[in-house]
N, C-alpha and C positions, 0 to 999 in steps of 0.2 A: 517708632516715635522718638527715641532716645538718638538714632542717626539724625533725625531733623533737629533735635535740639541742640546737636554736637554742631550740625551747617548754620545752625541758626548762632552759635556763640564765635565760632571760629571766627564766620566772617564777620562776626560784629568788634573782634577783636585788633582783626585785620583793618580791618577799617578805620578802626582809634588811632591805629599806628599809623597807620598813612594819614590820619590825618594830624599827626605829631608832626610826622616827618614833614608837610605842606607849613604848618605853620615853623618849622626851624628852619626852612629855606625860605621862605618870603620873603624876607629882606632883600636876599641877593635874587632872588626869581622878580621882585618889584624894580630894582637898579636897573636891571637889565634893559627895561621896557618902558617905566615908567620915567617924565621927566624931574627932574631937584625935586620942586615946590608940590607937588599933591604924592610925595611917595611916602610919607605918613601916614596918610588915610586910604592909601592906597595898600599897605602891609597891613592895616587892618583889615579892610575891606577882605583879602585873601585868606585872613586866619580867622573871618570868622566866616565865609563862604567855604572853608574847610571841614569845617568841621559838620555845616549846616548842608553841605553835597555828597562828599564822601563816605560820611561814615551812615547819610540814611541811607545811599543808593546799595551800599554793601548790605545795608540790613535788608530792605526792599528786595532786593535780588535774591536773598536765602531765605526768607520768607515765602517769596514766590516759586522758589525751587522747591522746599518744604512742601506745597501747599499742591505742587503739583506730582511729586514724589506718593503721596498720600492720596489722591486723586486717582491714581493708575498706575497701582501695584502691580509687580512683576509677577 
């Protein structure tokens, strides 16, 4: 139990930081792609699509690894 709770924190940590890291490059990740005029709402739109994708799917994913860890002990 105390391994799934170590997968379950790690990746939810890992996952903050990535989505740190998305929202401190978005400016330049938006420039790239986006034109002048909507790249305002467009660097939001990605810092808060960051935080709202990455850091569940990381939770989601050690959860479900947890969940199936538990499930079918070695």
């Amino acid at each position: 139990m105390s391994l799934v709770h170590t997968l379950i924190l790690f990746q939810s940590v890992l996952g903050f930081l990535l989505s740190l890291i998305f929202i401190a490059v978005a400016p330049s990740f938006v420039g790239n792609f986006v034109p002048g005029p909507v790249q305002d709402i467009s660097v939001r739109y990605v810092r808060i699509s960051a935080f709202g994708s990455c850091l569940a799917s990381m939770v989601e994913t050690a959860v479900s690894l947890g969940t199936t860890s538990l499930d079918k002990p070695v």
